[in-house]
C-alpha positions in Angstrom: 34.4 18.5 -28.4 31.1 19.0 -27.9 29.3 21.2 -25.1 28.3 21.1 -22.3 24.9 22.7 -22.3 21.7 21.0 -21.9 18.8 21.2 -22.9 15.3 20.5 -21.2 12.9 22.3 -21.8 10.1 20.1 -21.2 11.2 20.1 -17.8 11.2 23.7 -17.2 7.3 23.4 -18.3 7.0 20.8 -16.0 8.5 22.7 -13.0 5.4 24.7 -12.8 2.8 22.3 -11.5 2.6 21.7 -8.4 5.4 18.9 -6.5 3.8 16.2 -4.1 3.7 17.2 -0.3 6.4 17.1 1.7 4.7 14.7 3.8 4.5 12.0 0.7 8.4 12.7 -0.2 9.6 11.8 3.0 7.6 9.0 3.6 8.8 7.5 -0.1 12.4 8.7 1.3 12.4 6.7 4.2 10.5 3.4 2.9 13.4 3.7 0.2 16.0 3.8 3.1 14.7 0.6 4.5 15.3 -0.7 1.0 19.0 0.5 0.9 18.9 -1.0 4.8 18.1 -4.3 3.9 20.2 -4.3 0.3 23.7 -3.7 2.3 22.5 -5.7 5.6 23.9 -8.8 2.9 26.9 -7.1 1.7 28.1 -6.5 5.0 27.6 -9.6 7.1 29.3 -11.5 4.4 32.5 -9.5 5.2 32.2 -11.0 9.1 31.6 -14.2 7.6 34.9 -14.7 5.7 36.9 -16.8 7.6 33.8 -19.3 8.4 33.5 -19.0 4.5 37.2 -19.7 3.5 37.5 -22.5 5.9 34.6 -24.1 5.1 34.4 -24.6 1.5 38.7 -23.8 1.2 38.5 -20.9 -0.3 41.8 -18.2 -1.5 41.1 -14.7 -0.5 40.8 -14.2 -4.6 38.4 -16.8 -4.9 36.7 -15.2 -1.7 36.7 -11.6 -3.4 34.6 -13.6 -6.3 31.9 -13.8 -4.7 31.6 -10.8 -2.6 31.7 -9.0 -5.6 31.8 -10.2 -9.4 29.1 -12.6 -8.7 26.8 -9.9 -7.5 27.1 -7.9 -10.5 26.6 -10.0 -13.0 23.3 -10.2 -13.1 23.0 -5.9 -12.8 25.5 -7.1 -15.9 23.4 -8.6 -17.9 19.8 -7.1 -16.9 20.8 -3.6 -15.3 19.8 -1.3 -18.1 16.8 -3.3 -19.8 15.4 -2.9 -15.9 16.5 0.7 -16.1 14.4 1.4 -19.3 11.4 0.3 -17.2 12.1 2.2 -14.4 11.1 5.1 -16.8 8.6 4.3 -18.5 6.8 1.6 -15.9 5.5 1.6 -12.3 9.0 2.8 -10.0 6.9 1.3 -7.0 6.0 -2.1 -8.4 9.7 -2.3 -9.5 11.2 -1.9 -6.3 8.8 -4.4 -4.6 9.4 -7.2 -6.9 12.9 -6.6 -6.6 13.2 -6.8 -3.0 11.2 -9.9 -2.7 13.7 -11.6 -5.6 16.8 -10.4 -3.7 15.6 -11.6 0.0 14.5 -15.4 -1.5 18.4 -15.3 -3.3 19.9 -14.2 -0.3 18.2 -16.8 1.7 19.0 -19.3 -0.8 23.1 -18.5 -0.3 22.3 -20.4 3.3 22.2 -23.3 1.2 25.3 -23.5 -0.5 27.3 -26.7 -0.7 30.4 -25.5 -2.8 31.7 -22.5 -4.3 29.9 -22.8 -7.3 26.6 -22.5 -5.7 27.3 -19.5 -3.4 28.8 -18.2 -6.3 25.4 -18.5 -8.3 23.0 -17.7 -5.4 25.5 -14.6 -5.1 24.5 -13.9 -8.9 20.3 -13.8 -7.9 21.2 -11.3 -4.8 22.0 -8.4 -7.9 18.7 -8.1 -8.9 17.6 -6.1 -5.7 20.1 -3.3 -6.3 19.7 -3.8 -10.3 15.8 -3.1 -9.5 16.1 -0.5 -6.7 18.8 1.9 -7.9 17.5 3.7 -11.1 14.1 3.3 -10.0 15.1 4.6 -6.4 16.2 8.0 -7.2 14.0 8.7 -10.6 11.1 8.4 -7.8 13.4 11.0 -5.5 13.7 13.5 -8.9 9.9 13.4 -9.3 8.9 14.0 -5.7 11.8 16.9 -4.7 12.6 20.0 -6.9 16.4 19.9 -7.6 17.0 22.2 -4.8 15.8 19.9 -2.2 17.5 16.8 -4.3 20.5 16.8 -2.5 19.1 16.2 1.5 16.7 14.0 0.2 19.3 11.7 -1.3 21.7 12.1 1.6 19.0 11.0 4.2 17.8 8.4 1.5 21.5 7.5 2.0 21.3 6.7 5.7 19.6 3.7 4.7 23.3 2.8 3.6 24.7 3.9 6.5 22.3 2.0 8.8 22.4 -1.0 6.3 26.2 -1.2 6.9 26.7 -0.3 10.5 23.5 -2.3 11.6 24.8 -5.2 9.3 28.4 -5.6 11.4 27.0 -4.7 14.7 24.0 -7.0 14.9 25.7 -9.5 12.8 28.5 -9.8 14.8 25.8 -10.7 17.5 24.4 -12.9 15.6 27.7 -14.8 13.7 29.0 -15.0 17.9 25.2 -16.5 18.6 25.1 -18.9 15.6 28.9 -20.3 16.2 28.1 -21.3 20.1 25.0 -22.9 19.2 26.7 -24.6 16.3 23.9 -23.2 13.5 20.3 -24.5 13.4 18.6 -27.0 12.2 15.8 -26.9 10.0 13.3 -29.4 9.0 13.5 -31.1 5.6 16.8 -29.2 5.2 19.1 -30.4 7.8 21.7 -28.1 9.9 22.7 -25.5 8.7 26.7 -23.8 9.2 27.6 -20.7 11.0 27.7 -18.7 7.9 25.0 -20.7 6.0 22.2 -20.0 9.1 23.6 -15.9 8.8 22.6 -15.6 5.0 19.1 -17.6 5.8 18.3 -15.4 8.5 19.6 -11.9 6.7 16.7 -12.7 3.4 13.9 -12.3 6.0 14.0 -8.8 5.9 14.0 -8.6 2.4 10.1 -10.0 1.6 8.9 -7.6 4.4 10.1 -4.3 2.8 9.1 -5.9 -0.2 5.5 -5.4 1.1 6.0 -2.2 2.6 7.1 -0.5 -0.5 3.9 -1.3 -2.0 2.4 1.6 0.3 4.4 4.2 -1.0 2.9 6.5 -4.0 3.8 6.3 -7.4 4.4 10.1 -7.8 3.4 11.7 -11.4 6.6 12.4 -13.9 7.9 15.6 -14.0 9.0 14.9 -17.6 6.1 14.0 -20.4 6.2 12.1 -23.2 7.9 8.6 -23.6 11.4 7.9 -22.6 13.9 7.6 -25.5 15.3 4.8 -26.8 18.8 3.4 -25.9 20.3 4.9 -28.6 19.3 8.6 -27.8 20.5 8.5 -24.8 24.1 6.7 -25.1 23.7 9.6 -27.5 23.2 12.5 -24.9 25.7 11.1 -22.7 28.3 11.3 -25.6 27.4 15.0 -26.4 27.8 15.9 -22.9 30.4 13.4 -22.0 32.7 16.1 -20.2 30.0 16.5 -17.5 29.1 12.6 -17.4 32.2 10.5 -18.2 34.2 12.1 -15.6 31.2 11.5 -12.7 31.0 7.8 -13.5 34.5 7.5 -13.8 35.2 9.2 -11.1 32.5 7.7 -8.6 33.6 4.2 -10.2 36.8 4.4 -9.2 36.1 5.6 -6.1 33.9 2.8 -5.1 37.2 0.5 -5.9 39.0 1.4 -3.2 35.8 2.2 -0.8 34.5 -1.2 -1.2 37.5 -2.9 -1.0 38.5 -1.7 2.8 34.4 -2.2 4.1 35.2 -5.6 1.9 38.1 -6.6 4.3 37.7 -4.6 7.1 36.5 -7.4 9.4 39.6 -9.7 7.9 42.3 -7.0 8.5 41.3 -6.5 11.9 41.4 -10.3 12.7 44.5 -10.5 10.7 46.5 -7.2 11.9 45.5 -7.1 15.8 43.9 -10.4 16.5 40.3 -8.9 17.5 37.3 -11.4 17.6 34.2 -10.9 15.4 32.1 -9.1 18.8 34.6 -6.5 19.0 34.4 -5.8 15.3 31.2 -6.2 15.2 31.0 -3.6 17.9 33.5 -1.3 17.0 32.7 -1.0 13.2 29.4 -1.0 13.5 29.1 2.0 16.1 31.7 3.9 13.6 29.0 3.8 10.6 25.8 4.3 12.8 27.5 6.9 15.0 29.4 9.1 12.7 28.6 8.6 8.9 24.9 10.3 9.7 26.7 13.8 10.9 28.7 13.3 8.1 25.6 12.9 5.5 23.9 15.4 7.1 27.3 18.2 6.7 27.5 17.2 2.4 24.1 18.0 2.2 23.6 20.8 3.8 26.8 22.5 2.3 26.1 21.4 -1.4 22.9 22.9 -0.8 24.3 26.5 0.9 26.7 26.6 -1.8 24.2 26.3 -4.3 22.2 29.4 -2.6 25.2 31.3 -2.9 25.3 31.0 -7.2 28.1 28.2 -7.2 26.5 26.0 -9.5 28.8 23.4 -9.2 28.2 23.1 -5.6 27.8 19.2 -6.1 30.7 18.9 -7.3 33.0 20.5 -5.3 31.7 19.0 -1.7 32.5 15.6 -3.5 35.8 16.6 -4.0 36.6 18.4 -0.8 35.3 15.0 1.0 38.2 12.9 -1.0 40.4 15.1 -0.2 39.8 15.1 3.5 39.5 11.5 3.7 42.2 10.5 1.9 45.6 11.0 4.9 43.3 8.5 7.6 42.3 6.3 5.0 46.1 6.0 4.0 47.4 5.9 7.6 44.5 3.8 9.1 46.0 0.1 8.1 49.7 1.3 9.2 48.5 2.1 12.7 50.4 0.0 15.4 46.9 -0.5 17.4 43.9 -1.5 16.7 42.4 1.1 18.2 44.6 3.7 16.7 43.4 2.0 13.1 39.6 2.2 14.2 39.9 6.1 14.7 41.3 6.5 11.5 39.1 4.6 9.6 36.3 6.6 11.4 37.5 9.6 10.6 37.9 8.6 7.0 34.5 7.8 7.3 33.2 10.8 8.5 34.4 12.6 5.6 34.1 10.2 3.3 30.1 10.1 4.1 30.1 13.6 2.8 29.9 12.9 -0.7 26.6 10.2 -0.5 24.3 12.7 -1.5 25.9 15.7 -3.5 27.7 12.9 -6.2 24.2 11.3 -6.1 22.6 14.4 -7.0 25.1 15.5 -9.4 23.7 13.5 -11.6 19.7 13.6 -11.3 20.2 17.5 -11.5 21.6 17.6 -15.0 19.7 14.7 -16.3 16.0 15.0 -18.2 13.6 13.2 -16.2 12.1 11.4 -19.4 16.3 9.0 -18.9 17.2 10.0 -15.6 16.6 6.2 -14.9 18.6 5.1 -17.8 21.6 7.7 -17.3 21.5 6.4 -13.3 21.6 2.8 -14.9 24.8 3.8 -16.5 26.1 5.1 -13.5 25.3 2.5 -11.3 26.2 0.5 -13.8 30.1 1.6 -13.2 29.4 1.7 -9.3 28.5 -1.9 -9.1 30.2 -3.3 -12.3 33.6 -1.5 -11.3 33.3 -0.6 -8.0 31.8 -3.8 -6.5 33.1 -6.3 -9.0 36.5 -5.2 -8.7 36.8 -3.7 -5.7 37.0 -7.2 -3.4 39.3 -8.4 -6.0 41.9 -6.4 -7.1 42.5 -6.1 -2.7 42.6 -9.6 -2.8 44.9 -9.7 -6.1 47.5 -7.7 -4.1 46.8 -10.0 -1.0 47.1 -13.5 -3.0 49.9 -12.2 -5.7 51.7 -9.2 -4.8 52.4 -9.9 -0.9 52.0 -13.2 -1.1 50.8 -13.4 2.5 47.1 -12.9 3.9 48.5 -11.6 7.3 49.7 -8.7 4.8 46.4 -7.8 4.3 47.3 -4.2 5.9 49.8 -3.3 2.8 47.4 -4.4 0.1 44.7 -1.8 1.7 47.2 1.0 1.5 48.6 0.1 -2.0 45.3 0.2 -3.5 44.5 3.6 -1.8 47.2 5.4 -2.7 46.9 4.1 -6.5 43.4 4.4 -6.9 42.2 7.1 -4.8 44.0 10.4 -6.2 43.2 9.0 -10.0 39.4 9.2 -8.9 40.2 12.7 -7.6 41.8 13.8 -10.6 39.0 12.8 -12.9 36.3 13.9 -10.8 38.4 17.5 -10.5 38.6 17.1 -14.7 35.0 17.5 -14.8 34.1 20.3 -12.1 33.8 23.1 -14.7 31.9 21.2 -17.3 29.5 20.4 -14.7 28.9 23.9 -13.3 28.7 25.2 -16.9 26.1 22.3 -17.5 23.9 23.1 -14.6 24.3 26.9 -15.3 22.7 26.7 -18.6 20.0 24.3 -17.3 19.0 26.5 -14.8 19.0 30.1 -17.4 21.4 31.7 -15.2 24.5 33.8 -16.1 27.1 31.8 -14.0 29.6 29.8 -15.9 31.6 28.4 -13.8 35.2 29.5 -12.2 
């Protein structure tokens, strides 16, 4: 088996010159957070927009899950890591830009859709924004924090995602509830538009404009010199230290299953379960994500970084795996709840502990990565987080949904089956590679610590 040490010692050198101001690092931070904002405003109207959907082109909850999430990963697919390899060797900032202004035009386009086939394909076009902002997002992050301040900056960079969710159900079930009473719009050379159609044409907007604004943000010098290895070194690396990486994207990948597979359906259970409208949802859920996940963000930052003060060097790690634990007995119960309102406080709860991981299993990763492939070994983990996790995660709910209950209204059992199977296997691997990662860290950092 091969160890867990590794080595950078290019980096160390580069550790002595000087890191950009603080002022420049949280500027990048928060013009990345608007791109997160805008990348997960699309993935979570389209939950609000499911039964507008399904009715309208006569859709199966299966079929449904299709293009929530296979179709948006096939492009990341097929074009993920060649964009990856760029994102270390090329302009990070450029990168991002073009990518945002790609994904807004494709999401726009999805208000066009006649048939299931075309949503499906404009569906495909969306992936290229988080295919282009992903490695490039947090390689940036790595060369303007040292690996001490890694950890808040990605959890803040993270409440792009929380705003980008909670924002995405609370304004867009405004905006669904405006669009149905006045029967869409109309536009010129294009005709009326549907409910759900209008939704995706208004929701690409956003997209160009960030698009623009990331061109104001610096391209911050590389920690790491020299040129970035070729595919095959580092498929290599990630093999000689695959008890500290396998287990992370494993882990996270699995994790995302069930995590995207609730936010997925979340809007449908609701309807389904307790009969609530798409303002209430849009109300309740959204105040959930913008009102708790941030103290929850906030909490696995902080702690990953006092633990790591205090010697544990697998601080990352652990705070990942206490927040799975915590969340798992809401997430479980949440569905089985006899009241709505009962369900809502679980699934915040869940939330709020849930939230705690966004940043330390982010920074897990950058910390024991050279920064010559951290966008290539992010690429591979993103890779399983949307490939996996988003491309299975709608589906294999809807699989239980469509072939195991047999009933949509049983929505509620599916969520729960898929929790209890999945979630403790993504604990277990994640706990699997806890030591190999503080020994990892240990030895990148020259201390004496290895690991409990």
């Amino acid at each position: 088996m091969a160890s867990a040490v590794i080595e950078m010692p290019s980096d160390a050198v580069a550790a002595e010159r000087a890191w950009p101001s603080a002022r420049a690092g949280w500027y990048a931070v928060f013009v990345l957070s608007l791109t997160l904002l805008v990348n997960f405003l699309d993935r979570g109207i389209i939950a609000l927009l499911v039964p507008q959907i399904k009715a309208d082109l006569a859709l199966s909850d299966t079929q449904l899950s299709l293009v929530m999430g296979f179709a948006f990963v096939m492009f990341y697919m097929v074009a993920g890591l060649p964009i990856a390899r760029h994102a270390d060797k090329g302009n990070r900032r450029n990168l991002i830009a073009v990518g945002m202004a790609l994904w807004g035009a494709a999401t726009a386009l999805c208000g066009f859709a006649r048939s299931f086939g075309g949503l499906f394909a404009f569906r495909v076009g969306v992936g290229v924004g988080e295919a282009c902002t992903g490695p490039a997002s947090y390689s940036l992050l790595g060369d303007y924090f040292p690996p001490a301040k890694l950890p808040r900056a990605i959890a803040v960079l993270n409440f792009g995602f929380i705003a980008g969710n909670g924002l995405a159900i609370l304004i867009g079930g405004t905006l669904v509830a405006w669009l149905a009473s006045s029967g869409g719009i109309d536009l010129p050379w294009f005709g009326p538009l549907r409910v759900w159609q209008a939704a995706f044409f208004i929701v690409g907007i956003p997209g160009l404009l960030v698009a623009l604004l990331m061109l104001t943000v610096r391209e911050p010098e590389r920690r790491q010199q020299g040129a970035p290895p070729p595919l095959r070194e580092v498929m290599r690396f990630v093999l000689d230290h695959k008890t500290v990486y396998l287990p992370l994207i494993l882990g996270i990948s699995l994790n995302t299953i069930v995590a995207v597979g609730h936010a997925s359906w979340g809007p449908a259970f609701y309807m389904r379960t307790y009969g609530w409208d798409v303002g209430l949802i849009g109300l309740v859920s959204g105040l959930t994500y913008l009102l708790v996940m941030p103290f929850g963000v906030l909490i696995g930052g902080t702690l990953a970084e006092r633990w790591s003060r205090q010697g544990k060097t697998d601080a990352n790690m652990r705070v990942t795996l206490l927040a799975l634990a915590l969340a798992f007995p809401f997430m479980l119960a949440g569905p089985l709840m006899p009241g709505g309102g009962l369900a809502a406080a679980c699934a915040a709860a869940g939330l709020f502990f849930t939230s705690w991981l966004f940043g330390p299993q982010n920074a897990a990763i950058q910390t024991v990565t050279p920064g010559r492939m951290r966008g290539m070994v992010t690429a591979l983990v993103l890779f399983g987080f949307n490939v996996i996790g988003y491309g299975l995660g709608p589906t294999v709910l809807a699989l239980f949904t469509d072939f195991v209950f047999n009933d949509p209204g049983q929505i509620r059992y599916a969520m729960v089956a898929c929790y209890a199977i999945i979630s403790p296997i993504a604990f277990i691997i994640l706990w699997l590679g806890l030591k190999p990662y503080g020994r990892a860290v240990a030895a990148l950092h020259a201390t004496d610590f290895k690991g409990e």
